[in-house]
C-alpha positions as CSV (number, residue, x, y, z in Angstrom):
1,X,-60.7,64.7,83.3
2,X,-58.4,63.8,85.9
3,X,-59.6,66.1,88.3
4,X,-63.1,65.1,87.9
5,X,-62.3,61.6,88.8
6,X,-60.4,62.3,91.7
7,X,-63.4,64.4,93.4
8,X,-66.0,61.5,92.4
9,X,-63.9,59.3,93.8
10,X,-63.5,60.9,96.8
11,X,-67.1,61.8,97.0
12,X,-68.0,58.2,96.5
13,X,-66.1,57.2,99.6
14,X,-66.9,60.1,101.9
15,X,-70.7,59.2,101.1
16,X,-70.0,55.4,102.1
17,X,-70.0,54.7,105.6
18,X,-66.7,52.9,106.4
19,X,-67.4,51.4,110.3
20,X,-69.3,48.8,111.3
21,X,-70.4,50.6,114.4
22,X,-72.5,53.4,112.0
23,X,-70.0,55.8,112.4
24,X,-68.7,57.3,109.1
25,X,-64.9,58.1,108.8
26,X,-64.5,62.0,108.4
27,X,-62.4,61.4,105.3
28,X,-61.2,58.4,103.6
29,X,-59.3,56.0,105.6
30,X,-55.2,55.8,104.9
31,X,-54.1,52.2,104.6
32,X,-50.9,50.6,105.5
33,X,-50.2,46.7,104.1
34,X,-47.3,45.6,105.9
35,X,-45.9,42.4,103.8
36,X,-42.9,40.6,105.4
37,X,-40.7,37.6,103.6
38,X,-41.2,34.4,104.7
39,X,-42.4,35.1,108.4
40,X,-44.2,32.1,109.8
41,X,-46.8,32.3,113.0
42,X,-44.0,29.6,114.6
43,X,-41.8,33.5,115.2
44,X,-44.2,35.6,116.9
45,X,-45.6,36.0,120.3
46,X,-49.1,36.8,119.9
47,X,-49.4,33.5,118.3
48,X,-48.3,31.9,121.1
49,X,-44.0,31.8,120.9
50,X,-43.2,33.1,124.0
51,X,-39.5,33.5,123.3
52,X,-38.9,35.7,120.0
53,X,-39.3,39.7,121.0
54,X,-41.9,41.2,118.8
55,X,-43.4,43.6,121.0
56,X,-44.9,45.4,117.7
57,X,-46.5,42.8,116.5
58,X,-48.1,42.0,119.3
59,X,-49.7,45.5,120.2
60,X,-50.9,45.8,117.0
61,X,-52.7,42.3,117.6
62,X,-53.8,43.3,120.9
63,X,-55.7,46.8,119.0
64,X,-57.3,44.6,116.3
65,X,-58.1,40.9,115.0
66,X,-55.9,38.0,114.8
67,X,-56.7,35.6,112.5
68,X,-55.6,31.9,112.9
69,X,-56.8,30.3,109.4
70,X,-55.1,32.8,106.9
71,X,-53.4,31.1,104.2
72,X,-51.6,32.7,101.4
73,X,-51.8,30.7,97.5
74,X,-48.5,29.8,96.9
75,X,-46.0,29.8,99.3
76,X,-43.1,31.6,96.5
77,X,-42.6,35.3,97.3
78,X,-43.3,37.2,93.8
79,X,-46.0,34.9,92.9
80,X,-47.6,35.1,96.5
81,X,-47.3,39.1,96.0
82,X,-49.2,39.1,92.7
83,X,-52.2,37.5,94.6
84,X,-52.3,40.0,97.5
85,X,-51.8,43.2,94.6
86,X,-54.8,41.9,92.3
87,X,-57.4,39.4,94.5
88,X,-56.5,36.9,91.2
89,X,-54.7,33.6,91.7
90,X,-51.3,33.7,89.5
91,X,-51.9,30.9,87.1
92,X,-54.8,33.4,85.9
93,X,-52.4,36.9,85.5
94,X,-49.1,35.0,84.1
95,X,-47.3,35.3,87.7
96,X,-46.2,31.7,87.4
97,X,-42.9,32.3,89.5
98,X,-40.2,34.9,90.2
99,X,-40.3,38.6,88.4
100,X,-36.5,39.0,88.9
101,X,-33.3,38.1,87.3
102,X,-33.8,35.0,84.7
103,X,-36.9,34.1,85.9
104,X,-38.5,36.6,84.1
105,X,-42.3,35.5,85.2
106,X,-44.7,38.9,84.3
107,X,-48.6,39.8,85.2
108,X,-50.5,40.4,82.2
109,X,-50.8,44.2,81.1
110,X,-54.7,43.9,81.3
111,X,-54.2,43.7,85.0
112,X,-55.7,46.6,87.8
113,X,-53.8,46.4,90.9
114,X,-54.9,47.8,93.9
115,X,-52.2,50.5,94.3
116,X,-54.0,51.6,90.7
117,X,-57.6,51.1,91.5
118,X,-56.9,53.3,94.9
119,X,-55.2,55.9,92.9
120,X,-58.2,56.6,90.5
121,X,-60.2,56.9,93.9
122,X,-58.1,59.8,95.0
123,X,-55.5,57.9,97.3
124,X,-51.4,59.1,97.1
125,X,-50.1,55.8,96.6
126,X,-46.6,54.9,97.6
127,X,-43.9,51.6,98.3
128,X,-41.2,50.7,100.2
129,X,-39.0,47.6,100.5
130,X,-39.2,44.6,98.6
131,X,-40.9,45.4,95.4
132,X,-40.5,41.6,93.5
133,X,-43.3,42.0,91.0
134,X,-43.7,42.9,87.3
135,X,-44.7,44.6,85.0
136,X,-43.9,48.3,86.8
137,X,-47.5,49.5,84.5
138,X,-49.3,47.2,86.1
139,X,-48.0,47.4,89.7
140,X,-47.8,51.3,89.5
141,X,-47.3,53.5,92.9
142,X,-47.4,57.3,92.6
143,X,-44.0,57.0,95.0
144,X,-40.9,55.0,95.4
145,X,-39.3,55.5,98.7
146,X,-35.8,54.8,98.8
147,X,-34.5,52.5,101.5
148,X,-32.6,49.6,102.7
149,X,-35.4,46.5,102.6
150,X,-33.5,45.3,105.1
151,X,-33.2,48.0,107.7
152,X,-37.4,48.6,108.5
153,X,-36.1,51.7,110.7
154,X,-34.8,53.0,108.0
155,X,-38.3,52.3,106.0
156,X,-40.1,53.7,108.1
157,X,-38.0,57.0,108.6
158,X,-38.4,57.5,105.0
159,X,-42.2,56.1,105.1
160,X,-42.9,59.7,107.6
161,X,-43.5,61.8,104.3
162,X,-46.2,59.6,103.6
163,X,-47.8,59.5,106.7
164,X,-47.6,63.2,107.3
165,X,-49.0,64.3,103.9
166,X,-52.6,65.5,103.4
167,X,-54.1,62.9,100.8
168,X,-55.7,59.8,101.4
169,X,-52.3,57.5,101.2
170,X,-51.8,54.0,100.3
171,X,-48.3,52.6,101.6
172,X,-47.0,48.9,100.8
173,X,-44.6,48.4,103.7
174,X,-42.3,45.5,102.4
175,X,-39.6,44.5,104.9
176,X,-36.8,41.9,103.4
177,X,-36.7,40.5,106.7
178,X,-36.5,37.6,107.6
179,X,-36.0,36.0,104.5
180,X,-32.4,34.3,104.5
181,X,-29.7,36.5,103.6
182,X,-27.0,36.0,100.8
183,X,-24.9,34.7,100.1
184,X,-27.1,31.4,100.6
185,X,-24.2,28.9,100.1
186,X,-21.7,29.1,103.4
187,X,-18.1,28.7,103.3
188,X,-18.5,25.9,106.0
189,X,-21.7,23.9,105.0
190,X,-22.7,23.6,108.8
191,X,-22.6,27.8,109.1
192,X,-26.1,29.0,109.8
193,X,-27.3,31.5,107.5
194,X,-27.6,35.3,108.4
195,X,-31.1,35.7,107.7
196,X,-30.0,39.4,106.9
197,X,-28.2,39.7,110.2
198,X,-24.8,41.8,109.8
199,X,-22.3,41.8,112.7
200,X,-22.1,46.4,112.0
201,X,-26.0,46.1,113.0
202,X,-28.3,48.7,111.1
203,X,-29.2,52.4,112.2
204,X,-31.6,52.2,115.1
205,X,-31.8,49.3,115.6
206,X,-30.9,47.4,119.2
207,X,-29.8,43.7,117.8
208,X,-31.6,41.3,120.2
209,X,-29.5,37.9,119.9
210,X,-31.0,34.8,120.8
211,X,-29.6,31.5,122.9
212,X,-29.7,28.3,119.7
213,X,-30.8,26.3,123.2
214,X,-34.0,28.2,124.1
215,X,-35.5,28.4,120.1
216,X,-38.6,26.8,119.6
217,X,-38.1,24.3,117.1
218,X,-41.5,23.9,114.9
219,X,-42.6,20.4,115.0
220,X,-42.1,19.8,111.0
221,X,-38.2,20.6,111.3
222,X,-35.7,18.2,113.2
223,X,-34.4,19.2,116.9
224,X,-30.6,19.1,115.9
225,X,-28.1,22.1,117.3
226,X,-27.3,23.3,113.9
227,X,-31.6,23.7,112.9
228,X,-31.7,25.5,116.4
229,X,-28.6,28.0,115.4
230,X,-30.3,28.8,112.2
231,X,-33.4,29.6,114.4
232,X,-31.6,31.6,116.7
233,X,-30.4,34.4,113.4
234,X,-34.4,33.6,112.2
235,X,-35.6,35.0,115.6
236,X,-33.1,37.8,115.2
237,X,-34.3,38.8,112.1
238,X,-37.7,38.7,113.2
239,X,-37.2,41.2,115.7
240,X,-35.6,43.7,114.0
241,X,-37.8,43.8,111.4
242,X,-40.1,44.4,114.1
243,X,-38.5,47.4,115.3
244,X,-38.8,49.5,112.7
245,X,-42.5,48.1,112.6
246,X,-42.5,49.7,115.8
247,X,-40.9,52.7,114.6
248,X,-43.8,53.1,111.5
249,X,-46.7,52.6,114.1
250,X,-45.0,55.4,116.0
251,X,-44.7,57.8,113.5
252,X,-48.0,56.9,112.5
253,X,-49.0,57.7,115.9
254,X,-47.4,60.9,115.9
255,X,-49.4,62.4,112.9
256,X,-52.5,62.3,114.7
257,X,-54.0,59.7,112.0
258,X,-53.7,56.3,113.7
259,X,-57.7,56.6,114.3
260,X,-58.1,57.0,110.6
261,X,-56.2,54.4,109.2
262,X,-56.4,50.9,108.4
263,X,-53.0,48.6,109.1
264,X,-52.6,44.8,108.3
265,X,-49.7,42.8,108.8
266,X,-49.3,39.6,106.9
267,X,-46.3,37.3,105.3
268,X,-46.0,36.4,102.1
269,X,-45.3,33.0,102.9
270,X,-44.0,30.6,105.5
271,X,-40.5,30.3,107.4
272,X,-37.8,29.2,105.1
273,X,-36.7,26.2,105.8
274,X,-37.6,22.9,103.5
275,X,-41.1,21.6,104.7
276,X,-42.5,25.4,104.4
277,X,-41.7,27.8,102.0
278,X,-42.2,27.0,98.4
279,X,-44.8,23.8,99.2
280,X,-48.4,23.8,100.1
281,X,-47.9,22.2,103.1
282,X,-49.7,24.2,106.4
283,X,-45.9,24.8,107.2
284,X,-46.2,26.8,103.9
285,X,-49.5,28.3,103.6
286,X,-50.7,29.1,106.9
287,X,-49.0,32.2,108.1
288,X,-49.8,35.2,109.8
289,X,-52.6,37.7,109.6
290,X,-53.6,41.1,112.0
291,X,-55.7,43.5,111.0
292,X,-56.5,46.7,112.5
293,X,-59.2,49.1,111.7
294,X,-60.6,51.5,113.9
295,X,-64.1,51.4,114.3
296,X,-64.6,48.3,112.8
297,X,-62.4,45.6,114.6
298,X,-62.8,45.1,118.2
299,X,-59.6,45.2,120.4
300,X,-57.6,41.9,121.7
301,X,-60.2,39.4,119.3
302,X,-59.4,36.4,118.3
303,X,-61.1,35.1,114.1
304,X,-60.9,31.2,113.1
305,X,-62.4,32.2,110.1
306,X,-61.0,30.6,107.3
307,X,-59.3,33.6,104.9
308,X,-56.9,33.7,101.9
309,X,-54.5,36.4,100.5
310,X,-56.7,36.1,97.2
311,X,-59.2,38.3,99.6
312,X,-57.3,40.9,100.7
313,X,-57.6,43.4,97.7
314,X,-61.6,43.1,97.9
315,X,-61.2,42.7,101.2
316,X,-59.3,46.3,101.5
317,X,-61.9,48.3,98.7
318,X,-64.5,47.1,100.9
319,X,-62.5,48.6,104.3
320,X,-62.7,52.2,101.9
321,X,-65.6,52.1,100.5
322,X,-64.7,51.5,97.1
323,X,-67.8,49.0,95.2
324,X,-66.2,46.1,93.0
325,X,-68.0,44.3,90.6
326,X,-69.0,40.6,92.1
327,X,-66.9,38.8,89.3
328,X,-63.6,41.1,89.4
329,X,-61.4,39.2,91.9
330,X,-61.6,35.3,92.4
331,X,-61.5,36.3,96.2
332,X,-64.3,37.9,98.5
333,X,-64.1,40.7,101.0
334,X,-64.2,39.4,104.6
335,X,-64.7,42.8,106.0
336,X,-67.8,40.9,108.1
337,X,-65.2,38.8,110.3
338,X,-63.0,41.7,111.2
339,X,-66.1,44.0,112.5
340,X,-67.5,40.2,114.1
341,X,-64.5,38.3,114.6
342,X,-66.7,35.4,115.8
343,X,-68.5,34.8,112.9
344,X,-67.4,32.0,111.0
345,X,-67.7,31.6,107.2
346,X,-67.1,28.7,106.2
347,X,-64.8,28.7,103.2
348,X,-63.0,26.7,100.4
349,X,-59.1,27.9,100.5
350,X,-57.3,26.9,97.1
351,X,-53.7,27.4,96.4
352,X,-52.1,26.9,93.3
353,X,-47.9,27.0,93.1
354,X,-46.5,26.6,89.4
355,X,-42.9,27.5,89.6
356,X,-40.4,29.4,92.4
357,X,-37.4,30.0,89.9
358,X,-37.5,29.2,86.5
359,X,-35.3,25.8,86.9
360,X,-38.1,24.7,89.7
361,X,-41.2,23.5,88.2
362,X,-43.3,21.8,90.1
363,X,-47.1,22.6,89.8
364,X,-49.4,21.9,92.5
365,X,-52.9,22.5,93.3
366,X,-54.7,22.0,96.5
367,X,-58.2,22.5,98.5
368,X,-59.0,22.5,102.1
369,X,-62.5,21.9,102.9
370,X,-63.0,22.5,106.5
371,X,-60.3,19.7,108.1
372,X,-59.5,17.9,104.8
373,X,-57.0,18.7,102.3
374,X,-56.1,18.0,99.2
375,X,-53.2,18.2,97.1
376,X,-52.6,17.5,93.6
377,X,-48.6,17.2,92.6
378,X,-49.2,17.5,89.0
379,X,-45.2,17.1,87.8
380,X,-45.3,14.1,90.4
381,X,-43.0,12.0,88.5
382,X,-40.1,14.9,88.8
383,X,-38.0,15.3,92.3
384,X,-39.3,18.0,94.6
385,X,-37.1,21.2,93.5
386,X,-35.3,22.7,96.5
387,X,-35.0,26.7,96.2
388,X,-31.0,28.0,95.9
389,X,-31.7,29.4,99.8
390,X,-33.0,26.0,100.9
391,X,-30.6,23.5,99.6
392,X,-27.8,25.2,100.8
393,X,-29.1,25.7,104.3
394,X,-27.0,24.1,106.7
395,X,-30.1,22.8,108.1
396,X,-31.1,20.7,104.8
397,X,-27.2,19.7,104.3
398,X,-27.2,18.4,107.8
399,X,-29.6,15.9,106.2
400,X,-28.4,15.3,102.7
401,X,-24.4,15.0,103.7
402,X,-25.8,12.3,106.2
403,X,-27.9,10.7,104.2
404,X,-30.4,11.0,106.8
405,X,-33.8,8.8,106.6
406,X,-36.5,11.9,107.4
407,X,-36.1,15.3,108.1
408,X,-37.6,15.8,111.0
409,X,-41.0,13.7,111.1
410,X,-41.0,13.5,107.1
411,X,-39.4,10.9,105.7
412,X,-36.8,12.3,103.7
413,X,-37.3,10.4,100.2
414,X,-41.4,11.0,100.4
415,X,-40.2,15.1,100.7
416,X,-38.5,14.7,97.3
417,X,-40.7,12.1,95.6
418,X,-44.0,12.7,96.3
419,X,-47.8,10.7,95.4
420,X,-49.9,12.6,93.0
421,X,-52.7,12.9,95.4
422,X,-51.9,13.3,99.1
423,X,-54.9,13.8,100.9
424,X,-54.9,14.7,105.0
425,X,-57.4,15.0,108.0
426,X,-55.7,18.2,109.2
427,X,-57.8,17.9,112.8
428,X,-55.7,14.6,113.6
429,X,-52.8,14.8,110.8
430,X,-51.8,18.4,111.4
431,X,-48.1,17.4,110.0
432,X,-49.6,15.9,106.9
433,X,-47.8,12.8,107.2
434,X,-50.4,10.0,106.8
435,X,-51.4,10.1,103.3
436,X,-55.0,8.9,103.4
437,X,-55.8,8.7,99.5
438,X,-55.4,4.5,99.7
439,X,-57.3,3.8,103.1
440,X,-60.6,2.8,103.4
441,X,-63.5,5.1,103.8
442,X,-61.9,8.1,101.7
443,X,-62.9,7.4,98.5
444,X,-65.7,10.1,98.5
445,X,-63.7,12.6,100.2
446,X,-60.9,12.2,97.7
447,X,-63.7,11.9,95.0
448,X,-65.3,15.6,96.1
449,X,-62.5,17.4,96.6
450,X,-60.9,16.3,93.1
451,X,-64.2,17.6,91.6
452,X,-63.4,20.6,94.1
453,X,-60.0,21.4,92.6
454,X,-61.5,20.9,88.5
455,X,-63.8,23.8,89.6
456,X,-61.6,25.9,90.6
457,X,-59.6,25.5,88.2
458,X,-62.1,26.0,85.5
459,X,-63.7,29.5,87.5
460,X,-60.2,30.5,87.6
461,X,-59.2,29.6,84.0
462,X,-56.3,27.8,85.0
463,X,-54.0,26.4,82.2
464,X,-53.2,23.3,84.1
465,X,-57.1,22.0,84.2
466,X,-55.9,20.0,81.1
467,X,-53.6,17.9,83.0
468,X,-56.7,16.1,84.1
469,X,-57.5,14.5,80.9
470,X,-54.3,13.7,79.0
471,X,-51.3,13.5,81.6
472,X,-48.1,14.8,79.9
473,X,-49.1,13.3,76.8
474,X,-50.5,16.7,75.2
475,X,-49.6,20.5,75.1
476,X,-51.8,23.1,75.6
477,X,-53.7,24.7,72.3
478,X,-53.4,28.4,73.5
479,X,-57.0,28.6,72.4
480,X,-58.4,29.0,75.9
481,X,-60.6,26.6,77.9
């Protein structure tokens, strides 16, 4: 039985055409999802930082489409992953928060990934890196590949078996870079943080260190020396982690099936530093996106289509030429924009953050409708929860320690204690700093994009949607919505 599925899956994808162009791929297209931890587009030079060294990153823009309007759904790393595995928004699947340690958050076992769905289609399926999600069942890979998440040479040295072999293959390329490295609480409070960085180095790799002086500081973050020397070992990071990028697209290069297969870069969320990772402010959300697909995306382009991690599993089946029922994911393939990069869809992006560790709840739900956004603190009467890796960052202690008024443009109170609603006009508020729910002329705005969010939530079955109606005054039945 086994066998007969694998050759009708592969029939079905051979009989698709796959390129845009009319050409057909003479067998099914290998993928590679590349999926770094908490990469920003402030740390990257094809998106315009003209001082961090990722020479990867940037060729692999140049040979495909760059999009400038991706957003992931929650800017927490396990529950961010869930999304980009299943095309489902985590307050749907039970991936509320982290998988690890305590946290203990878990997908629901009636959950098909994409590493599954491309195995019963005939694709060798393998991972490598930073795994961070649960249950194993439902996240399955045919191969583990066994390698420092920190040291992406390394990944991609043991990644070669992969590329070289004679099946269709799936690889989930997870660097740990250049998420902030622990421990996350210094001896000295005002000692930046390693983001990984280890003064032995890792196997080859050639470190690239970078001047605190000539970072570029992202507008939402305060222009102090000890930001910039946590930006400098950021940067570092950054590009080493693109090294061994480097080092995958070579080997890849090397086996004489670049022209056949499909490679995306994306992050699961933004930089981190307080103001990005774990809100749903742009800081957060907006990060990076490249895809490349021979045949079907043009070289050097440029997409300001609006696009969302909930797409990329649809998105990817549609790349193969695997069908999907209309109503399996919540998100929809944009396979269009990377064969037309200048057609522009235009596109509700939700996100929807529950928890980051167990101790940090803090739901919120938001909407951007073309410039406009909306976001709903639901647990608006709590303080913002900081993340272990964020309060302890010599960057935030700077802050605290001197009872500092904002951190950087934010004031520093309005980060912790937040308004239910904070609605923004992103084209002339791109910092979200002038709360426009109170002013005149809104009232509609706010009005549709409320009604916005309720319908999400109710397409998406989202447990919260009863917050609406009765506050913190009521629990949930369990009996569904």
């Amino acid at each position: 039985m086994k066998t007969l599925k694998l050759i009708v899956g592969l029939l079905g994808i051979y009989l698709l055409p796959a390129l845009a162009s009319g050409q057909e791929y003479t067998s099914p297209p290998n993928v590679i999802l590349i999926v770094s931890d908490d990469h920003g587009k402030d740390a990257l030079g094809a998106y315009g930082n003209s001082v961090v060294k990722t020479p990867a990153l940037d060729h692999l823009a140049a040979e495909g489409v760059k999009y400038t309007n991706a957003y992931c759904t929650s800017a927490s790393c396990a529950a961010s992953r869930s999304v980009i595995l299943t095309g489902m928004y985590g307050h749907a699947t039970g991936s509320y928060g982290h998988t690890h340690d305590y946290h203990h958050f878990s997908t629901y076992d009636s959950v098909r990934s994409l590493p599954v769905i491309l195995r019963d289609h005939g694709y060798r399926t393998a991972r490598v890196g930073k795994y961070h999600l649960a249950p194993e069942q439902v996240y399955d890979f045919d191969v583990v590949l066994d390698a420092d998440e920190r040291s992406t040479v390394e990944m991609a040295e043991q990644s070669k078996e992969i590329i070289e072999g004679e099946a269709p293959f799936f690889l989930y390329f997870c660097p740990g870079d250049p998420h902030r490295g622990s421990p996350f609480k210094p001896e000295k409070w005002d000692d930046p943080n390693s983001f990984g960085n280890r003064p032995e180095g890792y196997p080859g790799v050639e470190p690239i260190a970078y001047q605190p002086e000539r970072v570029k500081v992202p507008d939402f973050l305060p222009d102090t020396k000890i930001v910039r020397e946590e930006l400098a070992e950021y940067y570092k990071s950054v590009s080493r982690m693109d090294q061994g990028i480097g080092k995958l697209m070579e080997y890849l290069e090397q086996s004489g099936k670049k022209q056949q297969t499909i490679v995306i870069y994306i992050s699961d969320n933004g930089i981190a530093f307080p103001g990005a990772k774990t809100t749903l402010y742009q800081a957060g959300i907006q990060l990076p996106c490249i895809v490349y697909a021979p045949g079907v995306s043009k070289k050097e382009t440029t997409s300001r289509s609006p696009i969302s991690w909930v797409d990329l599993c649809p998105t990817i089946l549609d790349l193969v030429g695997i069908s999907v029922e209309e109503d399996q994911f919540h998100g929809r393939s944009f396979k269009q924009t990377i064969s037309d990069p200048q057609k522009y869809i235009e596109k509700s992006v939700y996100a929807s953050h529950t928890f980051h560790e167990i101790t940090m709840y803090y739901p919120m739900r938001s909407v951007i409708e073309g410039d406009m956004k909306l976001i709903w603190n639901i647990a608006y009467q709590l303080p913002y929860p900081f993340a272990s890796d964020l309060w302890w960052s010599s960057s935030w202690q700077e802050a605290e320690r001197g009872s500092q008024m904002t951190f950087g443009p934010r004031l520093r109170d309005k980060y912790i204690h937040r308004d239910e609603f904070e609605l923004y006009d992103l084209s002339t508020d791109p910092l979200e700093l002038n709360n426009l729910v109170d002013k005149v002329g809104y009232h509609e705005i706010l009005k549709q994009l409320k009604n916005n969010i309720k319908t999400f939530q109710s397409q998406t079955r989202d447990p919260w949607m009863i917050m609406w109606d009765h506050g913190t005054a009521i629990q949930g039945s369990g009996v569904g919505l």
